[in-house]
C-alpha positions in Angstrom: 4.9 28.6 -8.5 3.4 25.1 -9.0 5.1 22.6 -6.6 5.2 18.6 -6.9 4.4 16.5 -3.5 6.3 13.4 -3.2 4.3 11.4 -0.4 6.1 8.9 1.6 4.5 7.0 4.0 6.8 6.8 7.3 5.0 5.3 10.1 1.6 4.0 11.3 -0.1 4.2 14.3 -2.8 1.7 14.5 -6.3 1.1 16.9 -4.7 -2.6 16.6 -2.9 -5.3 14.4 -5.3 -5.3 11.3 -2.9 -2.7 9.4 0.1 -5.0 9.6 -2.0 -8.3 8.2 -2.6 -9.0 4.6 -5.0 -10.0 2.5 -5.0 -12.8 0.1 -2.1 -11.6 -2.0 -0.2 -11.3 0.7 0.1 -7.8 0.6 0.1 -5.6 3.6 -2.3 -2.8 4.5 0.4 -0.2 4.4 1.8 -1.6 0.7 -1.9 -0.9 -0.5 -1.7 2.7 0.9 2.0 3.3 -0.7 0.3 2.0 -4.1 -2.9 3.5 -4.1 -1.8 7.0 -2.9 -1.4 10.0 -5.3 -1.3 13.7 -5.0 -1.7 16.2 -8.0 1.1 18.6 -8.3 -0.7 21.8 -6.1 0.2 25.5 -5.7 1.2 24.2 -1.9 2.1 26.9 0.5 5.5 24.7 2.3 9.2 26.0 0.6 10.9 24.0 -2.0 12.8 21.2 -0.1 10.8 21.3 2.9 9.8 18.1 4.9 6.1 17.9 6.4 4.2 15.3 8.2 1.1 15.2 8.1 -1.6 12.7 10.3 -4.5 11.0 8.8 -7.0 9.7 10.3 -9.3 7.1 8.1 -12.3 4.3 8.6 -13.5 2.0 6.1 -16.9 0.4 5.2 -17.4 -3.2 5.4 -15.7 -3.8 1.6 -12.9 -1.8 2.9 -13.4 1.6 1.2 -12.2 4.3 2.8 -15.7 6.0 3.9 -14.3 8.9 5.9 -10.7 10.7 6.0 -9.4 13.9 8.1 -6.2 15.0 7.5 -4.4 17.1 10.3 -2.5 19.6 8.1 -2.5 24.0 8.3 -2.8 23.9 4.7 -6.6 24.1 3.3 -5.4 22.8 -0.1 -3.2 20.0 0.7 -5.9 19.0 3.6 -8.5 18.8 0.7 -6.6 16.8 -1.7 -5.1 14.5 0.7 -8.8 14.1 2.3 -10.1 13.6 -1.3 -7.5 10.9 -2.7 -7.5 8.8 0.7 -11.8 9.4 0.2 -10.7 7.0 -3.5 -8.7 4.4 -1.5 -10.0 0.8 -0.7 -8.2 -1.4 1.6 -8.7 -5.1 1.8 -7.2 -6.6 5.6 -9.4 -3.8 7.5 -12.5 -3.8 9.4 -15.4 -1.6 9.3 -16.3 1.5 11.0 -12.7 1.6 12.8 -10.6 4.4 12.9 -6.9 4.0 11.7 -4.1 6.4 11.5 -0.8 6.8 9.1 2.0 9.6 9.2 2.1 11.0 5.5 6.0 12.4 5.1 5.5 14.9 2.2 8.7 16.7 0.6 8.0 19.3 -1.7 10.3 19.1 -5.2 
């Protein structure tokens, strides 16, 4: 059965304040993350209705791309695809080659 993730970010935990600044828009780090951030609809193994958070752990080159992501989560495809669409990502107000971490809240509907 094919299963829809709806990703909500909840919380961030930061190596320091450059997540909560913004760039020249005036949009915040997290903002970016909330727009940027899809998942596919996956054959997921988590039950219908069922709450999972999952940590990421991210660092971005010096034009803000997202150069490296790891996603702590017991399921290989989810881990993949979360990994893979945070690898897309480019984020404006954060500095190079430091690591940064966000709480994904994913309900499966």
């Amino acid at each position: 059965m094919k299963t829809k993730l709806l990703a909500v970010i909840t919380a961030l935990f930061l190596s320091n304040s450059v997540m909560n600044a913004t760039n020249g828009a005036g949009e915040s780090t997290e903002s970016q993350i909330q727009k940027q951030l899809t998942l596919p609809s996956l054959n997921a193994t988590t039950p219908m209705n069922e709450v999972v958070k999952i940590d990421v752990l991210f660092t971005t080159d010096e034009n803000g791309k997202v150069d490296l992501a790891i996603a702590n989560t017991n399921d290989p495809l989810l881990k993949k695809e979360i990994e893979k669409t945070f690898m897309k990502l480019t984020l404006k107000n954060t500095k190079p080659n430091v690591c940064y971490g966000i709480t994904l809240k994913l309900i499966t509907i």
